[in-house]
The first five atom37 places (N, CA, C, CB, O) and aatype in JSON, in Angstrom:
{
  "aatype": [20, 20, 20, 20, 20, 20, 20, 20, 20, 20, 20, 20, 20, 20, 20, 20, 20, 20, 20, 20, 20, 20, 20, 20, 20, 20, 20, 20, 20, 20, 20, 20, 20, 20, 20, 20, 20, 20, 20, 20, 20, 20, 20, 20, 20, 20, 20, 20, 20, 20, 20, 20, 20, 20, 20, 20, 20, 20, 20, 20, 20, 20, 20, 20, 20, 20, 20, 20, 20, 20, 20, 20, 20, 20, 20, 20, 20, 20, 20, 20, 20, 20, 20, 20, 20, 20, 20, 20, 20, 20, 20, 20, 20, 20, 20, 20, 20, 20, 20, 20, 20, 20, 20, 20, 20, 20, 20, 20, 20, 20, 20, 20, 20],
  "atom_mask": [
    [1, 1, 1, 1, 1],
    [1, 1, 1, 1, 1],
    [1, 1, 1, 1, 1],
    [1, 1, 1, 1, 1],
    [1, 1, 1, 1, 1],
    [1, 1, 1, 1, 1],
    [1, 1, 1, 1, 1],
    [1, 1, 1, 1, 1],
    [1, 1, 1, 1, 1],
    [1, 1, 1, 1, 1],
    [1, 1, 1, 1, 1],
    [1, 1, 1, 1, 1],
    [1, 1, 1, 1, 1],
    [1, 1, 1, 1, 1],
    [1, 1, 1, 1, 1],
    [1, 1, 1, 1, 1],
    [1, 1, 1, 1, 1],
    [1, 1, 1, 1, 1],
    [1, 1, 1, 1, 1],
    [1, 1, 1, 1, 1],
    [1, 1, 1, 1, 1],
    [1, 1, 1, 1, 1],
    [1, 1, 1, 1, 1],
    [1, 1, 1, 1, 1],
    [1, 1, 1, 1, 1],
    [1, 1, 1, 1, 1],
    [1, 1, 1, 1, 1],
    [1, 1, 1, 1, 1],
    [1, 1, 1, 1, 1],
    [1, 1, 1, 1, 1],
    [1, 1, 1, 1, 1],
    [1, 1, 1, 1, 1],
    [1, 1, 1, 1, 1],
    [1, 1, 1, 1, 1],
    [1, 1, 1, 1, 1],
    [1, 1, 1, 1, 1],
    [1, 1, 1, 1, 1],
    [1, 1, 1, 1, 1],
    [1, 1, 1, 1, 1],
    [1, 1, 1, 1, 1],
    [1, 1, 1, 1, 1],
    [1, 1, 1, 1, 1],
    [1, 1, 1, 1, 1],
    [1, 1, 1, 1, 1],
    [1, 1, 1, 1, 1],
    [1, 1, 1, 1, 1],
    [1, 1, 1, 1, 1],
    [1, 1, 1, 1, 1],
    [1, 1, 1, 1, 1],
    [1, 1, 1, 1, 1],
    [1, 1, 1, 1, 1],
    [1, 1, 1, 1, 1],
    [1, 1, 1, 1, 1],
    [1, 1, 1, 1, 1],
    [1, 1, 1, 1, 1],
    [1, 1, 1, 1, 1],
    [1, 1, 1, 1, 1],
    [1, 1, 1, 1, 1],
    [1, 1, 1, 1, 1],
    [1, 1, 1, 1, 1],
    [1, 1, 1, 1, 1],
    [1, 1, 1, 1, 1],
    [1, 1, 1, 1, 1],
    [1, 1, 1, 1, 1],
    [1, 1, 1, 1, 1],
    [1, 1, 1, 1, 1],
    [1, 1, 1, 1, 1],
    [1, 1, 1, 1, 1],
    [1, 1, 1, 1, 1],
    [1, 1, 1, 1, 1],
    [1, 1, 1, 1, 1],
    [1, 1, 1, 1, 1],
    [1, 1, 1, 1, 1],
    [1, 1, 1, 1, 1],
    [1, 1, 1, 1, 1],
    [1, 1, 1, 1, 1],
    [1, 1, 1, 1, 1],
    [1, 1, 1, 1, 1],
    [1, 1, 1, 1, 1],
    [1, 1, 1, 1, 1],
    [1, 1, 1, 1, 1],
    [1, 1, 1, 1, 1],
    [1, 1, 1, 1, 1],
    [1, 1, 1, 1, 1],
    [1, 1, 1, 1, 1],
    [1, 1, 1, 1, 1],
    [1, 1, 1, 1, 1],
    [1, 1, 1, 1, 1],
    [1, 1, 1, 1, 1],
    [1, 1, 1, 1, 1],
    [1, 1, 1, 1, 1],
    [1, 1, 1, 1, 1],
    [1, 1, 1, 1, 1],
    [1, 1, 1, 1, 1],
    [1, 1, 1, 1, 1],
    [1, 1, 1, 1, 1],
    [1, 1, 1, 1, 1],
    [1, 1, 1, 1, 1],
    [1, 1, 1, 1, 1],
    [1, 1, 1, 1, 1],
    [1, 1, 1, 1, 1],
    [1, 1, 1, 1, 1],
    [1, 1, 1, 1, 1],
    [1, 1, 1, 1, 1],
    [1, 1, 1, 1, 1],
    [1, 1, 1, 1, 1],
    [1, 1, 1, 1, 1],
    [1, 1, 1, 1, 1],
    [1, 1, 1, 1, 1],
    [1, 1, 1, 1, 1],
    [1, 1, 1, 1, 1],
    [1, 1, 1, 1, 1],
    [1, 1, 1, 1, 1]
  ],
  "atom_positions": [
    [[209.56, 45.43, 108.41], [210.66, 45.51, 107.47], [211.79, 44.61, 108.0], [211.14, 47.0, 107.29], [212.06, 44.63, 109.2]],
    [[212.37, 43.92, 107.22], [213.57, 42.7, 107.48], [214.87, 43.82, 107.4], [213.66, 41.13, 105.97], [214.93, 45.02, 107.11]],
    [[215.74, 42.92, 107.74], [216.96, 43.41, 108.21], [217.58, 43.11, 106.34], [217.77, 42.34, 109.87], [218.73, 43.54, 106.18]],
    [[217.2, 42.72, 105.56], [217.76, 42.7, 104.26], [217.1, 43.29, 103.78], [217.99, 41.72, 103.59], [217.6, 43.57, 102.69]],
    [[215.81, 43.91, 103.92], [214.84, 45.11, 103.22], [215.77, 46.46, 103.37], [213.12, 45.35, 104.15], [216.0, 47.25, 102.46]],
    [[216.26, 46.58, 104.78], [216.54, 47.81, 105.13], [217.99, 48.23, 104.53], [216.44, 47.89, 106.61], [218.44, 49.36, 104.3]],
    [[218.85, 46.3, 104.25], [220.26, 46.82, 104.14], [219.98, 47.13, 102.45], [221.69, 45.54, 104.64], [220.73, 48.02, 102.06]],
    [[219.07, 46.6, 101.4], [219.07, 46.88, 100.85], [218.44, 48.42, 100.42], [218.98, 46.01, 100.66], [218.65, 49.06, 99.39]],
    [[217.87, 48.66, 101.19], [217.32, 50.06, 100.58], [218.95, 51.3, 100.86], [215.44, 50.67, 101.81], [219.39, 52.16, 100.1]],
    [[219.47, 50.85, 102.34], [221.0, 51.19, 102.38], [221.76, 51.33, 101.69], [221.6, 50.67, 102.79], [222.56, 52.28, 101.69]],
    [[221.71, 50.33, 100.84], [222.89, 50.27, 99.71], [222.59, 50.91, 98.73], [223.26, 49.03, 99.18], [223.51, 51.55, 98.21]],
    [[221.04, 50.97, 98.03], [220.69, 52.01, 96.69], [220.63, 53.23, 97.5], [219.08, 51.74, 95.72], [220.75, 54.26, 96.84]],
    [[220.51, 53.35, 98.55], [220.84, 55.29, 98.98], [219.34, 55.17, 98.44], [222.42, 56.72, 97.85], [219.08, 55.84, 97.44]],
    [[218.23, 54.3, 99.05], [216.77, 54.89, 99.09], [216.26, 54.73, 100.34], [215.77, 54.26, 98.11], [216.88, 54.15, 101.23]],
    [[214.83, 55.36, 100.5], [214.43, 55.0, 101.84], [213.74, 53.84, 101.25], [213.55, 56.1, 102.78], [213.49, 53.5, 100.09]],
    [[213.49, 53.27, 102.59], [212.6, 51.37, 102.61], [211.32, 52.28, 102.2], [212.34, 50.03, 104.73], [210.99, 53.47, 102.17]],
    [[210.7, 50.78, 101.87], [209.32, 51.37, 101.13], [208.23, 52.0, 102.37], [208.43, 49.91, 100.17], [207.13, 52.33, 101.93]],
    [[208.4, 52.14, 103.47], [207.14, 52.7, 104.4], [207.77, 53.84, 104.33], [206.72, 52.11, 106.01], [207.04, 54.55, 103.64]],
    [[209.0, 54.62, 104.72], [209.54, 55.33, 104.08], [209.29, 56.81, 103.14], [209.83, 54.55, 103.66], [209.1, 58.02, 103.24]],
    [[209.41, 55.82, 102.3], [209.07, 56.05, 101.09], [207.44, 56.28, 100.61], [209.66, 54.99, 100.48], [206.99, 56.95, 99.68]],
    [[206.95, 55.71, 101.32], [205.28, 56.12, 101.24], [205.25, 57.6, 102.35], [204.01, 54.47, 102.01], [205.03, 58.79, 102.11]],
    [[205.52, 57.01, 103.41], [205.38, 58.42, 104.37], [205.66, 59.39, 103.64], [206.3, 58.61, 105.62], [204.67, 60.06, 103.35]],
    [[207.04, 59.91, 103.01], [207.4, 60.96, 101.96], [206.5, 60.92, 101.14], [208.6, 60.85, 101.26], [205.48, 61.45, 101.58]],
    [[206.42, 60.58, 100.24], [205.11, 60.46, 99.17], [203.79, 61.16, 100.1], [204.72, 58.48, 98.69], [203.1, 61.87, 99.38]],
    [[203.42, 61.1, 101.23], [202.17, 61.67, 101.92], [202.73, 63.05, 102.07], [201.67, 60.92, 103.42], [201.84, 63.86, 102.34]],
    [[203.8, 63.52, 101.98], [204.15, 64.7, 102.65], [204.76, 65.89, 101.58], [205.22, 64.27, 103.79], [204.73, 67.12, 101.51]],
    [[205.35, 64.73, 100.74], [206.23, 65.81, 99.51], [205.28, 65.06, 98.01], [208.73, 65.37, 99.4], [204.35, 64.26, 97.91]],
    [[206.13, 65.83, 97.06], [206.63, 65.82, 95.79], [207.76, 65.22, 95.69], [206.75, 66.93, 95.31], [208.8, 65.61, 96.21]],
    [[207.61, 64.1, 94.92], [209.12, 63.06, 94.81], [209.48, 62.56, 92.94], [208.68, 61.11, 95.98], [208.96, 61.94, 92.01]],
    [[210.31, 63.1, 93.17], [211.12, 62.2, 91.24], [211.38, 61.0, 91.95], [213.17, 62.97, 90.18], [211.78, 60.99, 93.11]],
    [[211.08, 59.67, 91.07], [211.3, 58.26, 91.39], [211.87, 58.05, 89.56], [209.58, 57.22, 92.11], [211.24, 58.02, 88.51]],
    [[213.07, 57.97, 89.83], [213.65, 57.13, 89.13], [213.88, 55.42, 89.03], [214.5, 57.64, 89.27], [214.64, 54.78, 89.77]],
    [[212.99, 54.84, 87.89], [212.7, 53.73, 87.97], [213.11, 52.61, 86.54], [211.34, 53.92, 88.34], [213.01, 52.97, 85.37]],
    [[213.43, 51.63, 86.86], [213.08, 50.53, 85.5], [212.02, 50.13, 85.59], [213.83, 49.25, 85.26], [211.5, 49.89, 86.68]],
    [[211.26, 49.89, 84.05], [209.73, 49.35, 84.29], [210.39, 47.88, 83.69], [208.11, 50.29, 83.21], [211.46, 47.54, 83.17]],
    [[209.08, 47.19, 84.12], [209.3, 46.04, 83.64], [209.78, 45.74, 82.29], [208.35, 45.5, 83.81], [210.42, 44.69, 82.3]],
    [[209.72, 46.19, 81.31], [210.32, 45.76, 80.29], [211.93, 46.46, 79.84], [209.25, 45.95, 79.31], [212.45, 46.8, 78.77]],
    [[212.3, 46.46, 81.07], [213.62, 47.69, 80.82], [213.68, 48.66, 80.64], [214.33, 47.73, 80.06], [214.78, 49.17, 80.8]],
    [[212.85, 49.29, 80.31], [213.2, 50.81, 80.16], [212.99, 51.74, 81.19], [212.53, 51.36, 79.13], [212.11, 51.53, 82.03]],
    [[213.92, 53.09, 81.22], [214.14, 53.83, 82.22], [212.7, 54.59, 82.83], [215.22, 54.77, 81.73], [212.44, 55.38, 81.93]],
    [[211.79, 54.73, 83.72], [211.29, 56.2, 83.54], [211.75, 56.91, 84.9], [209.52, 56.3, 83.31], [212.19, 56.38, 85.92]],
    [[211.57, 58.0, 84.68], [211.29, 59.16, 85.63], [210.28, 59.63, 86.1], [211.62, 60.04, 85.32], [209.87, 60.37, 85.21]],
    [[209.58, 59.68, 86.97], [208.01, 60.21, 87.34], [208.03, 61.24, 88.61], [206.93, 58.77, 87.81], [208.34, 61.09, 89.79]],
    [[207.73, 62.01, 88.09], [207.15, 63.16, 89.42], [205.93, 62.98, 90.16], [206.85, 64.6, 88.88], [204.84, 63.41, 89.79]],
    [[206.16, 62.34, 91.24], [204.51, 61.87, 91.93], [204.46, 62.2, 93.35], [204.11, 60.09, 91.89], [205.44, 62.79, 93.81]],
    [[203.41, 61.9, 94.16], [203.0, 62.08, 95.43], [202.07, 61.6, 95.93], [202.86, 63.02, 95.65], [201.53, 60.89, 95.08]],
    [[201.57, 61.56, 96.81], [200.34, 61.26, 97.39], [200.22, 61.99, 98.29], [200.1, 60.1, 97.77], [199.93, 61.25, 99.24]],
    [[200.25, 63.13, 98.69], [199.88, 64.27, 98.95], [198.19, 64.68, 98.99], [200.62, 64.94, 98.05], [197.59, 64.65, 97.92]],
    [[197.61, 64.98, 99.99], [196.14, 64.88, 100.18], [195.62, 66.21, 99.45], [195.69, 64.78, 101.84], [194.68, 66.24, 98.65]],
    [[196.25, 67.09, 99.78], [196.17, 68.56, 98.78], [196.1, 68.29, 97.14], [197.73, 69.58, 99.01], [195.19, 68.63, 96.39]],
    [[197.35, 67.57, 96.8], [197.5, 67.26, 95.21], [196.72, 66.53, 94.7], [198.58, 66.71, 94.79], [196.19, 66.77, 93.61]],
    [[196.49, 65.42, 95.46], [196.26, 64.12, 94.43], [194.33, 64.25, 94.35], [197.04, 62.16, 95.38], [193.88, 65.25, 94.91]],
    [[193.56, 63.54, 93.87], [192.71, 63.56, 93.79], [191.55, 62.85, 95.03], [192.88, 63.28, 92.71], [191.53, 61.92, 95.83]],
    [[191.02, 63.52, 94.76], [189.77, 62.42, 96.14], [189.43, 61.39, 95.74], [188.16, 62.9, 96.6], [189.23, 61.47, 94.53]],
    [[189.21, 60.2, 96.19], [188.73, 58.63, 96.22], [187.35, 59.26, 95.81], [188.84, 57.52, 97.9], [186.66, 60.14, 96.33]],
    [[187.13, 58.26, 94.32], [185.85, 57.54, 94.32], [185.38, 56.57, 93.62], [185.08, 58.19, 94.18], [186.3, 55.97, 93.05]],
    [[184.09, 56.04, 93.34], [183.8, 55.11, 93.73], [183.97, 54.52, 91.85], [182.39, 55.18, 94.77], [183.56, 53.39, 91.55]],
    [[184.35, 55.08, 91.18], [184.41, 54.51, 89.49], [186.13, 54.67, 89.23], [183.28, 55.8, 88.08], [186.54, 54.34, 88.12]],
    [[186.99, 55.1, 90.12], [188.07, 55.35, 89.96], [188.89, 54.46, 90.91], [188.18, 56.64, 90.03], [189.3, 55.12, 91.87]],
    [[189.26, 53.16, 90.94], [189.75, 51.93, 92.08], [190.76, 52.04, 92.81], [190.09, 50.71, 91.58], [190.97, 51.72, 93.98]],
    [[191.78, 52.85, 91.47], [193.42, 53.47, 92.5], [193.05, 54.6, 93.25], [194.95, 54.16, 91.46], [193.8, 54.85, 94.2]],
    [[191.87, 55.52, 93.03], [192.27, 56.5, 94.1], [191.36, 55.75, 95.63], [191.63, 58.38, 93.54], [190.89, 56.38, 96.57]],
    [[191.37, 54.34, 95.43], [191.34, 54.44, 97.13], [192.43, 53.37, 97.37], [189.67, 53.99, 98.01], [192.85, 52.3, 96.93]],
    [[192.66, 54.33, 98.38], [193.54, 53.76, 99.67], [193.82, 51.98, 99.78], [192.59, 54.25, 101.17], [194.91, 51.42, 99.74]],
    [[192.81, 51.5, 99.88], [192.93, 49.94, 99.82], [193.12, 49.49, 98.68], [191.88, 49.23, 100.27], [193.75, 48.45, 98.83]],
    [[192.9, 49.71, 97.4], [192.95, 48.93, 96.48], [194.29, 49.64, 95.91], [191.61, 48.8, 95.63], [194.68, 48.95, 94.97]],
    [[194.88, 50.42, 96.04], [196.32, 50.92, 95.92], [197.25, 50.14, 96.52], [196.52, 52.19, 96.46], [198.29, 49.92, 95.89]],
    [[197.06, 49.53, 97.93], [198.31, 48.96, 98.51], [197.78, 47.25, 98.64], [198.78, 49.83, 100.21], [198.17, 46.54, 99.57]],
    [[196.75, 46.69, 97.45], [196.97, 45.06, 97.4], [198.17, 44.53, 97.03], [196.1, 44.41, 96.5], [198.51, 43.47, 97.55]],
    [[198.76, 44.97, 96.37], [200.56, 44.59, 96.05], [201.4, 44.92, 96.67], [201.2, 45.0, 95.0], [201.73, 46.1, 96.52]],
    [[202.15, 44.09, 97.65], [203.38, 44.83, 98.71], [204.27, 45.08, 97.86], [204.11, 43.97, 99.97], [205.23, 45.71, 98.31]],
    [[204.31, 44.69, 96.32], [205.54, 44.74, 95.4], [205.43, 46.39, 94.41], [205.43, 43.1, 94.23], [206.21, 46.76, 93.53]],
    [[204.52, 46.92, 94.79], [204.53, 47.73, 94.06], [204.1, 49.24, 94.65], [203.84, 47.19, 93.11], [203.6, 49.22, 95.78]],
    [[204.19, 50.08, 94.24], [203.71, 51.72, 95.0], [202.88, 52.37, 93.78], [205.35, 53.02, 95.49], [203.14, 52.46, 92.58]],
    [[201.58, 52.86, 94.68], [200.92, 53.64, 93.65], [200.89, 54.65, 94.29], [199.66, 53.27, 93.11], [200.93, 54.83, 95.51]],
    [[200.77, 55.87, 92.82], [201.41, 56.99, 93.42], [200.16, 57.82, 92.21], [203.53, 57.16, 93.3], [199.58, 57.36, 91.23]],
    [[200.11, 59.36, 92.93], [199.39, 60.37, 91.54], [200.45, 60.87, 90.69], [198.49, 61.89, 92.04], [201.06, 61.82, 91.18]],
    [[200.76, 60.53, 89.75], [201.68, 61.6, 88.16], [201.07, 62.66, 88.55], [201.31, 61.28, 86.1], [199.92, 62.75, 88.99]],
    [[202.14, 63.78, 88.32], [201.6, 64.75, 88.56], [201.74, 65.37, 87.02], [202.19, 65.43, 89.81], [201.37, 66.51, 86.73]],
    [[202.22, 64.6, 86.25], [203.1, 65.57, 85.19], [201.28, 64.24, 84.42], [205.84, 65.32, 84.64], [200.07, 64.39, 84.61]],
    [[201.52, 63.91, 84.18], [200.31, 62.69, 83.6], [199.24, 62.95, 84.18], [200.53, 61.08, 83.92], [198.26, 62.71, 83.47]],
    [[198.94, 63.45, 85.42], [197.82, 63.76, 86.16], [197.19, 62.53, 86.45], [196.95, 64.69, 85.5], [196.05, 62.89, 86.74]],
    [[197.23, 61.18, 86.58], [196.79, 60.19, 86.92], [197.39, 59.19, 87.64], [196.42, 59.87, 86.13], [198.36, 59.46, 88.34]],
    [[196.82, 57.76, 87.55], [197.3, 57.39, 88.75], [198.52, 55.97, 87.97], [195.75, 56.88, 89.98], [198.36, 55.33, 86.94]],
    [[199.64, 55.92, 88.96], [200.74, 55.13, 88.26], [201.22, 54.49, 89.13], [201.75, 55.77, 87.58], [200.96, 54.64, 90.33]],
    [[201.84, 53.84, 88.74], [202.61, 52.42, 89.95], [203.9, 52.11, 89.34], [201.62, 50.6, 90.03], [204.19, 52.42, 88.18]],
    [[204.65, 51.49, 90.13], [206.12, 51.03, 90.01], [206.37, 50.09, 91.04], [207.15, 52.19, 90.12], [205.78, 50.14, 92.12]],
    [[207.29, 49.15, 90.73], [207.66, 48.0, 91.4], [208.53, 48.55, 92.35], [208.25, 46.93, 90.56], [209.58, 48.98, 91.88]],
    [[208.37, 48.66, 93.78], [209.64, 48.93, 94.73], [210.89, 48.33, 94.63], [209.36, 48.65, 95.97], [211.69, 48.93, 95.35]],
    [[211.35, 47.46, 94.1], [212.48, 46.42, 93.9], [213.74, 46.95, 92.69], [211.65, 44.89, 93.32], [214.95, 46.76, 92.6]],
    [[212.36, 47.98, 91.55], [213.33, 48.3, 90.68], [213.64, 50.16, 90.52], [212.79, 47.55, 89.28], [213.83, 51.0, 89.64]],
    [[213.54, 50.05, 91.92], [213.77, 52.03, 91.9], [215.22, 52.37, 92.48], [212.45, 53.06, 93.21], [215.75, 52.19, 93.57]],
    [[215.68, 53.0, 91.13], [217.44, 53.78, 91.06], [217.51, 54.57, 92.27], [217.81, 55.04, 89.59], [218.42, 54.52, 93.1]],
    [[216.24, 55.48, 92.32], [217.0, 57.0, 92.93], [215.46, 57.72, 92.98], [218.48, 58.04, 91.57], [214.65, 57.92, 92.08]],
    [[215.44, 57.99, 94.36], [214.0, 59.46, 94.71], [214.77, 60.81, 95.22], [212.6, 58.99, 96.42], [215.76, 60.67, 95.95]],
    [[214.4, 61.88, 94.92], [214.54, 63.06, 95.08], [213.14, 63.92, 95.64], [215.07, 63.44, 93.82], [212.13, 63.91, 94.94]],
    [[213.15, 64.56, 96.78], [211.99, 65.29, 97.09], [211.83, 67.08, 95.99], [212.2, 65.52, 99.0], [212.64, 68.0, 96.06]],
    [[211.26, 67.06, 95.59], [210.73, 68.5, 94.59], [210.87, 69.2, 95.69], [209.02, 68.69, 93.75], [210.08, 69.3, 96.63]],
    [[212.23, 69.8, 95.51], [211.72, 71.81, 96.59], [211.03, 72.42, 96.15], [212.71, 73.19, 96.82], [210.88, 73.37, 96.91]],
    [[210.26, 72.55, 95.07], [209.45, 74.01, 94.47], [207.81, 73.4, 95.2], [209.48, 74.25, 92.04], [206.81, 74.09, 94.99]],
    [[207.7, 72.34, 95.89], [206.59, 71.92, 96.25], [206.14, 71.89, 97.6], [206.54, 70.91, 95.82], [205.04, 71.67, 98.11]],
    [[207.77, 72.29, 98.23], [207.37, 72.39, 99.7], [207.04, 73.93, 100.3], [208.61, 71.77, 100.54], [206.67, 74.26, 101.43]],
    [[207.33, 74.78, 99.04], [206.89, 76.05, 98.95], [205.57, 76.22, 99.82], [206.7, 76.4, 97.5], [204.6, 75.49, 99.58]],
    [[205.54, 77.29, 100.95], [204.33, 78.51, 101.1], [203.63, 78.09, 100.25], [204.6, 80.08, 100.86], [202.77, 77.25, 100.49]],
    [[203.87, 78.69, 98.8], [202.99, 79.68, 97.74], [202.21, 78.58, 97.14], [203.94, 80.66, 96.43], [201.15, 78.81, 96.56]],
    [[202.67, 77.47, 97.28], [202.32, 76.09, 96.62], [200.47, 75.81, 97.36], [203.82, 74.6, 97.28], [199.4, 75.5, 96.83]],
    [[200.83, 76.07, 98.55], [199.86, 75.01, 98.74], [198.64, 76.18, 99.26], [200.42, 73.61, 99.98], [198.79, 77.21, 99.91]],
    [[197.34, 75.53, 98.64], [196.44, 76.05, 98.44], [195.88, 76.83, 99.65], [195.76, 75.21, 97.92], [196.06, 76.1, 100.63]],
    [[195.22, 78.13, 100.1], [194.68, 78.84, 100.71], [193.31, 79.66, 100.38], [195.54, 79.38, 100.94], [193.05, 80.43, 99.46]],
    [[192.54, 79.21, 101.5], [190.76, 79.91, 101.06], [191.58, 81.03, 101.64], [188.77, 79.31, 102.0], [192.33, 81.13, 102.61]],
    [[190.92, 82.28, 100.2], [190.97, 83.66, 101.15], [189.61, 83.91, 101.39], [191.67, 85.07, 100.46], [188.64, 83.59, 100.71]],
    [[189.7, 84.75, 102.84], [188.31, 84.47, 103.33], [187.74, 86.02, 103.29], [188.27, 83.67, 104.99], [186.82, 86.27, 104.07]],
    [[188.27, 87.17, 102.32], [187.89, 88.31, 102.79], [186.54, 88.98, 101.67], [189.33, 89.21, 102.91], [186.02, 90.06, 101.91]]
  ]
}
């Protein structure tokens, strides 16, 4: 990461994009974004190993490598869409981590009795 990657992620009050992926592995995040044609969205996503779906072999974004060929962009799971979505790192307003996701109750448990 450059020293103008970082001042810029500084100045929008975001984290730099490795960051920003690490979170994405750990939480539930709102990414407030412009898409390319101007318009606003909002997306609730993650990459979360619990949430998101398992890699395979008819589905290209859920692996790992073919998700991060673009340094310009982040793919992420919708959680609200249930599939897989991307956004340009360059044009993101504002991320927020989901508290209702870092919940106990949230995350899945075998009962074993």
């Amino acid at each position: 990461m450059t020293e103008v990657e970082n001042t810029v992620a500084s100045l929008k009050g975001i984290p730099t994009k490795i960051d920003l992926k690490n979170q994405l592995e750990q939480n539930v995040m709102v990414v407030d974004f412009n898409k390319i044609s101007g318009d606003k969205r909002v997306m609730t996503c993650t990459l979360r190993e619990d949430i998101k779906p398992a890699a395979t072999k008819t589905d290209a974004l859920s692996q790992k490598k073919v998700r991060e060929i673009s340094d310009a962009t982040v793919s992420v799971w919708d959680i609200n869409a249930k599939g897989w979505r991307s956004f340009r790192y360059d044009r993101i307003n504002s991320v927020d981590i989901v508290e209702e996701y870092e919940t106990e109750w949230y995350n899945k448990t075998v009962d074993k009795s």
